[in-house]
TORROKE-443413 format. One record per residue (C-alpha): x, y, z. Coordinates in steps of 0.05 Angstrom, whole numbers, plus 5000, padded with zeros to 4 digits. Each point is the difference from the previous one (the first is absolute). Layout:
X; Y; Z
...
***
This chain:
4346; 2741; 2673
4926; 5024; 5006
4980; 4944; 5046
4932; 5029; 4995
4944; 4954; 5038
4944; 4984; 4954
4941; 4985; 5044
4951; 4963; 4948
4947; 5021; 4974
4928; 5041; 5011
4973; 5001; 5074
5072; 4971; 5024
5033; 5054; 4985
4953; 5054; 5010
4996; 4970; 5078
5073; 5006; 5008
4999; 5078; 4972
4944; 5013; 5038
5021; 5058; 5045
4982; 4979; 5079
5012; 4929; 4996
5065; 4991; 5036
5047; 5048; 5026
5065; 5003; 5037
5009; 5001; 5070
5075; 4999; 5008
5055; 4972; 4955
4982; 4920; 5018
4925; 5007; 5014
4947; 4986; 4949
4929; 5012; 5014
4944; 4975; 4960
4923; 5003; 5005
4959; 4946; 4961
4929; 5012; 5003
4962; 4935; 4984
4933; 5031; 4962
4953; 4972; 4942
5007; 5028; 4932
4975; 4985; 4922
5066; 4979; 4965
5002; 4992; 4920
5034; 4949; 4978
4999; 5019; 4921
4955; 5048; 4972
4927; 4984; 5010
5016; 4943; 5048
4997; 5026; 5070
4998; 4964; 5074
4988; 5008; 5065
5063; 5004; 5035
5023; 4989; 5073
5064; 5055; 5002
5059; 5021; 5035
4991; 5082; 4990
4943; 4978; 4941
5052; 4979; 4947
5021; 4931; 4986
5059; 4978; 5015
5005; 5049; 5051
5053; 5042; 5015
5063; 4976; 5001
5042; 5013; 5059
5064; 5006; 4979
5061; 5000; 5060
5087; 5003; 5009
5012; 4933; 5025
5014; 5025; 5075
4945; 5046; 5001
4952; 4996; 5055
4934; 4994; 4965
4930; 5028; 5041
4934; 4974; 4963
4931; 5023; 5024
4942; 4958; 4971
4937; 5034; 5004
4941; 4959; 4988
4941; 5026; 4959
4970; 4939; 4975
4931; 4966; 5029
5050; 4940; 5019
5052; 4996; 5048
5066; 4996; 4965
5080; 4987; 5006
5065; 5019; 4975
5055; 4938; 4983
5067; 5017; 4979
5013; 4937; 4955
5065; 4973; 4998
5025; 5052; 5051
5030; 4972; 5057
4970; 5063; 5047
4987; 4977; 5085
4941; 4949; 5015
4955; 5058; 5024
5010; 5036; 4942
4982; 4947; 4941
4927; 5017; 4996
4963; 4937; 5018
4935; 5008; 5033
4989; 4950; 5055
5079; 4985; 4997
5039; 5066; 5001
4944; 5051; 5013
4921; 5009; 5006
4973; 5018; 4931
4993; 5074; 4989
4932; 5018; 5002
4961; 5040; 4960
5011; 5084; 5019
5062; 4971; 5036
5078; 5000; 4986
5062; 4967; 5013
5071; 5021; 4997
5062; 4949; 4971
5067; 5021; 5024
5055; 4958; 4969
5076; 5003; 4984
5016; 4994; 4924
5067; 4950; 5007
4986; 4966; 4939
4997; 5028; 4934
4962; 4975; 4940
4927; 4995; 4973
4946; 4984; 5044
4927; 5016; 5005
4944; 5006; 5052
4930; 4981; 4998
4941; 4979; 5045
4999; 4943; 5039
4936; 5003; 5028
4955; 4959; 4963
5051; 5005; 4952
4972; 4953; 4939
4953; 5052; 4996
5032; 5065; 5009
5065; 4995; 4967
4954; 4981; 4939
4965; 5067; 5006
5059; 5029; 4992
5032; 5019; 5074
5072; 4992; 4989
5054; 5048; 4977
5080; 4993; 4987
5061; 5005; 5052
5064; 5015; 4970
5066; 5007; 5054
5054; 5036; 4961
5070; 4973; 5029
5045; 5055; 5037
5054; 4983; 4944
4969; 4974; 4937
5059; 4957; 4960
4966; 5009; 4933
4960; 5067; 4982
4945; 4991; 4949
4975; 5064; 4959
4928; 4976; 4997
4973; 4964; 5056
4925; 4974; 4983
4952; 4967; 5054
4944; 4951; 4965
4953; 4962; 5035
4952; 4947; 4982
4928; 4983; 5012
4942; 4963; 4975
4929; 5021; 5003
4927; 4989; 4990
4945; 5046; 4964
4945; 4939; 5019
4930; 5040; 5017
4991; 4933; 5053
4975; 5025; 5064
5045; 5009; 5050
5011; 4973; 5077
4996; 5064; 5047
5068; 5030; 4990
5015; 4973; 4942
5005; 5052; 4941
4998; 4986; 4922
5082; 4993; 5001
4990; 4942; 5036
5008; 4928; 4973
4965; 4964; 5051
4937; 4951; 4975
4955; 5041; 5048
4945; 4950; 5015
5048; 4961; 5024
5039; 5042; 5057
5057; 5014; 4963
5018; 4922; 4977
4990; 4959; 4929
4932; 4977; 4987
4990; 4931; 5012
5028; 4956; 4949
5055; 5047; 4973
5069; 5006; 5001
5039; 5064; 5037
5034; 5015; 4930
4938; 4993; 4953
4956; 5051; 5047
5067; 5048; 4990
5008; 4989; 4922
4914; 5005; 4998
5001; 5062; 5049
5061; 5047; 4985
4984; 5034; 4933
5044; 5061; 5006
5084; 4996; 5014
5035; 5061; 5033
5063; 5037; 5004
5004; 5056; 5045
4924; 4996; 5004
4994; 5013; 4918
4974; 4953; 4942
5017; 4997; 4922
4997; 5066; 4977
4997; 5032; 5074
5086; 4980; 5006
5040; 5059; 4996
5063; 4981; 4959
5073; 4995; 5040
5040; 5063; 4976
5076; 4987; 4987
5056; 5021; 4964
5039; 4953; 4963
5069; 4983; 5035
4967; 5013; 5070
5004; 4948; 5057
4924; 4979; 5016
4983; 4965; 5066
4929; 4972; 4997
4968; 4973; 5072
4951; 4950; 4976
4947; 4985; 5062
4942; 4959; 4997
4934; 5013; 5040
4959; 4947; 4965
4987; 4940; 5012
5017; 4963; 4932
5075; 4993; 4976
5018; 5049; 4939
5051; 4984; 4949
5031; 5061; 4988
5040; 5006; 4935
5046; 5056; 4977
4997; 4999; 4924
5070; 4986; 4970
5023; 5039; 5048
5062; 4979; 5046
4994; 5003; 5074
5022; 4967; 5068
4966; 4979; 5060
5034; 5042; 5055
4955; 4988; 5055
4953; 4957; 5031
4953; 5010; 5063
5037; 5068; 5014
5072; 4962; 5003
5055; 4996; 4951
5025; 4938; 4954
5065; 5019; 4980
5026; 4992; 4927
4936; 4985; 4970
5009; 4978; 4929
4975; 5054; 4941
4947; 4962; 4972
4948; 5014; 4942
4924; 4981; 4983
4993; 4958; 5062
4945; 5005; 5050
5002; 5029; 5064
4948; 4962; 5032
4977; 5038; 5066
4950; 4962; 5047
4953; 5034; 5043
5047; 5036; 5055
5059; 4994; 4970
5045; 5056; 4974
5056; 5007; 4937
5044; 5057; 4988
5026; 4997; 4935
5049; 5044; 4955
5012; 5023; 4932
5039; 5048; 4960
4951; 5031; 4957
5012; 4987; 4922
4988; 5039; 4940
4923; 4979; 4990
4942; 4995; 5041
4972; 4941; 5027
4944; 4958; 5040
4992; 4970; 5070
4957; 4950; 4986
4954; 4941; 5034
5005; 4929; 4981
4955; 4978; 5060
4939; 4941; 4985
4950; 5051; 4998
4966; 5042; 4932
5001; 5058; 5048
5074; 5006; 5008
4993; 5029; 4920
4989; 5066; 5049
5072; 5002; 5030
5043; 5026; 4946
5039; 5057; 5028
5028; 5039; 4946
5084; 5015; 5010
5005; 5062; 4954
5078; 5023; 4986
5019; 5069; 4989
4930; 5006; 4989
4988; 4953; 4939
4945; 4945; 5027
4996; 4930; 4979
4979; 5000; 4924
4950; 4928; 5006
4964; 4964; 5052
5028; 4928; 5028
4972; 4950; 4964
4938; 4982; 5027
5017; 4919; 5008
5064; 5008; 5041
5060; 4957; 4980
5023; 4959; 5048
5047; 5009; 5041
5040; 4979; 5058
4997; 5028; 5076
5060; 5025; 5027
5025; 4957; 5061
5032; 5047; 5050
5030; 4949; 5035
5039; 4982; 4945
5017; 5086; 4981
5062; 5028; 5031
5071; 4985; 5028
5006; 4938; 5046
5025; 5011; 5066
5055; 4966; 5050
4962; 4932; 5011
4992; 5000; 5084
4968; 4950; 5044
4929; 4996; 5024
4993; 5024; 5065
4965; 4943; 5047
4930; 5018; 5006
4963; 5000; 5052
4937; 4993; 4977
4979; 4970; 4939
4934; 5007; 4966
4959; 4967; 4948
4943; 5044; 4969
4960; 4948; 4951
4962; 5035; 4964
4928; 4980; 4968
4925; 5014; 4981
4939; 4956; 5024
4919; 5017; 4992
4966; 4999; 5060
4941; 4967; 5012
4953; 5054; 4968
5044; 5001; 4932
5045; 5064; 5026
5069; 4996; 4966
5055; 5001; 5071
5067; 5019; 4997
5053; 4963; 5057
5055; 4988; 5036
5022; 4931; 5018
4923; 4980; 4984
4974; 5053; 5059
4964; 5059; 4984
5003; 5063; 5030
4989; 5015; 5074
5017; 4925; 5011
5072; 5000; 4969
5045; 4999; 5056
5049; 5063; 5012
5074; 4994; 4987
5037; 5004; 5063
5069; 5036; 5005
5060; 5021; 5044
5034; 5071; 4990
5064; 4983; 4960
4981; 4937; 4965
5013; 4986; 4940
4939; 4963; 4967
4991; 4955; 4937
4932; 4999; 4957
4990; 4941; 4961
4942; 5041; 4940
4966; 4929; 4963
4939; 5013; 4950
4957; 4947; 4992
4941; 5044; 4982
4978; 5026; 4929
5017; 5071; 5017
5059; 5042; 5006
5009; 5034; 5061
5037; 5053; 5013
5024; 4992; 5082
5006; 5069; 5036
5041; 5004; 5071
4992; 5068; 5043
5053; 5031; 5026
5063; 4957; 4972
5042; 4975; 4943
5012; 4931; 4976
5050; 4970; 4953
4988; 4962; 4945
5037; 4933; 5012
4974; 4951; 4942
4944; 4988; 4953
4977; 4923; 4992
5061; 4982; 5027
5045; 5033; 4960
5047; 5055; 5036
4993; 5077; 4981
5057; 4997; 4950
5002; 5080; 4998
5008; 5053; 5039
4967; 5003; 5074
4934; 5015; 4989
4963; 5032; 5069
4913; 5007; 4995
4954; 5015; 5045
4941; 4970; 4937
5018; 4930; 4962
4944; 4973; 4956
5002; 4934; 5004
4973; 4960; 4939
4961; 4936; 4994
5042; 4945; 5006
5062; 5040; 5032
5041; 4998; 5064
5039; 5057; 5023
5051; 4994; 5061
5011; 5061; 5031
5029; 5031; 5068
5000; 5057; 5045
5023; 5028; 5073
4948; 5020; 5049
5025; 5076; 5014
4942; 5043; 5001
4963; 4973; 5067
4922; 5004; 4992
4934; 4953; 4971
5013; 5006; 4922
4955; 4981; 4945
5022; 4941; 4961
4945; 4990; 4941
4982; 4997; 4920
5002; 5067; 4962
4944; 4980; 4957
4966; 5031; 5059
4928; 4961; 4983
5041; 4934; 5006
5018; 5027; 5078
4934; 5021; 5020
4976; 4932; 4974
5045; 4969; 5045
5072; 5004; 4976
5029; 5038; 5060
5041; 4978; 5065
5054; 5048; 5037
5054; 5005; 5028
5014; 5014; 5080
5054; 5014; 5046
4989; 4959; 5060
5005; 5055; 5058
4976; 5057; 4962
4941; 5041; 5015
4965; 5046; 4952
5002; 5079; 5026
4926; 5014; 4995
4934; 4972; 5026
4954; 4959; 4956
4935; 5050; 4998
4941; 4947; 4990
4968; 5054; 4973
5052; 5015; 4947
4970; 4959; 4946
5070; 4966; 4988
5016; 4958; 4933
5058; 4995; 4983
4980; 4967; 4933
***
């Protein structure tokens, strides 16, 4: 087979080509540089912002590994801010996991860091900023990891990264810092204006919808030939849900969060809904027509995601339908073959993460946990080796997708019904209004993790607790003068 790697489309690509940006150093070593800089990015022709980068495209490069590889990142920061790298979803060491004021000290500006990791786990990941990371993500620092395994069981002739993004061409001043990408209500520090709803500012604010940093007419089509097997590694770097649909076109959810669902049922024109975080890799065998990836997301702007599938070079001969037909989401944990029913372990700790929204006393919209907000949510304590039960209940009015650092969880039931499909294992799980999720884990990977919402405004307005091994200690020194925020 070909099993050529399709990279996606514009700056992505010409990142990856670019001569200089990695090289070998041995047959398991991969070194990267990732230089952190400003740059103008267009998002469609005529409609241009001001980007935060990694090497001035957006995404940035993608750094793409052998599982087993030893992989060597060196951030250098060129920004006015200081800055971080955070491999999401990747369960790397404590010190490497890029949280300033919890893993590291913030790089500085004119400074750098180096990452140094193991890539055990294949699958589709990403990285990003998590220093002030409501902000900077949404300028645009973030970029695609992708772990090839050592023996792949399936090989795919066309293998096509696409990520997702929202952004904002409002001419509103900005906070210092804050560039035009950014979706922030400015006179406000980065929250709602008084009054308003999280989700109205976003459907009010976001006015252009990204895939691979490109817009409408800006989206390269997907080249493939009919009869070839297509993988597609769907990642979103937003903050609002898209409901992706693949027109008439058959497919299966192969992966989620980076791990494997096995015997995923063939499906066609359901909705691959991916939350803020989360990640889907989904296949097809390419028929004899072209056709659209489209976006049935609550939002006029998601008319700009429709990625064009063109086979054996014919494209798709209409538009969708601009009032989408309804249709259903596809429930992974109902996809794929069940397994061997086994006991539950017995946990040793078990948590309950209520989840809600309050206004504070001058009309701010607040995000929580157990009705605390962020610093004053107590941490989650935990042993090496012990096997831990979250109890996920939304009594809120938004979703929220809940992000752990450096581990796995499975998916035991949703609103009290048992996954009736195959194991599913996430490291993201939006959790809707009115739902509860029960889901469990084993403390392996000693450290102080990160345990918060995806919709990463939610988190810096409160949403955020962690999760600590009693007897660890972090292996750097808290720099006062580090300017450390990890949200």
């Amino acid at each position: 087979m070909n099993n050529a790697i399709k990279w996606g489309f514009g700056g992505l690509a010409a990142a990856v080509l670019a001569v200089g940006v990695w090289m070998m150093q041995g047959p398991d070593v991969r070194v990267f540089e990732l230089t952190a800089e400003a740059a103008l990015h267009q998002l469609r022709p005529g409609v241009e912002v001001e980007a935060w980068t990694f090497g001035g495209t957006v995404p940035g490069q993608q750094i793409r590994v052998t599982e087993g590889d030893l992989v060597r990142v060196t951030l250098r920061n060129s920004l006015p801010s200081p800055t971080s790298i955070h491999w999401h979803g990747y369960p790397v060491q404590n010190a490497m996991d890029g949280i300033p004021g919890v893993t590291q000290n913030a790089v500085q500006p004119g400074e750098s860091f180096t990452y140094e990791f193991t890539a055990a786990t294949p699958g589709t990941y990403w990285y990003h900023s998590h220093q002030q990371s409501a902000t900077q993500v949404d300028k645009g620092l973030y970029g695609t990891l992708i772990v090839d395994p050592k023996e792949p069981k399936v090989q795919y002739d066309k293998d096509f990264t696409l990520v997702f993004d929202e952004w904002s061409t409002s001419k509103a001043p900005m906070n210092e810092g804050q560039a035009s990408g950014s979706h922030d209500a400015a006179e406000h520090g980065g929250q709602e204006a008084p009054g308003s709803s999280h989700d109205e500012v976003m459907r009010q604010m976001y006015n252009v919808f990204t895939v691979n940093g490109a817009a409408g007419a800006a989206i390269e089509p997907l080249q493939v030939r009919s009869g070839e097997r297509v993988k597609l590694r769907l990642i979103n770097a937003g903050f609002q849900t898209h409901l992706l649909h693949l027109e008439g076109q058959p497919f299966r959810v192969t992966d989620t969060d980076g791990q494997p669902i096995e015997g995923g049922e063939l499906v066609t024109d359901k909705l691959v809904a991916v939350a803020p975080g989360e990640r889907y890799d989904v296949e097809f065998t390419a028929g004899g027509t072209g056709f659209w990836i489209d976006d049935h997301a609550n939002s006029p702007y998601a008319a700009d995601l429709m990625i064009p599938v063109a086979v054996d070079g014919r494209t798709p001969s209409a538009e969708p339908a601009a009032v989408k037909p309804l249709l259903p989401r596809l429930d992974v944990l109902l996809s794929g073959k069940p397994s061997t029913v086994a006991e539950l372990p017995v946990y040793n700790r078990e948590v309950k993460l209520d989840l809600g929204n309050l206004t504070d006393a001058s009309g701010i919209e607040r995000f929580t946990i157990n009705g605390r907000i962020a610093p004053d949510i107590p941490s989650i304590p935990v042993r090496k080796g012990d096997k831990v039960k979250v109890t996920f209940t939304n009594n809120g009015t938004a979703d929220h997708p809940m992000h752990l650092h450096g581990h796995f969880f499975r998916v035991l039931s949703k609103s009290g019904v048992p996954v009736q499909g195959a194991p599913v294992r996430k490291d993201t799980l939006n959790v809707r209004p009115g739902e509860t999720y029960e889901v469990d884990f084993e403390a392996d990977n000693e450290g102080n993790w990160m345990f918060h919402c995806h919709d990463l405004h939610h988190a810096a307005a409160g949403m955020m607790t962690d999760l600590r091994y009693e007897g660890f200690r972090p292996a750097f020194t808290p720099d006062p003068g580090a300017h450390n925020e990890s949200e």
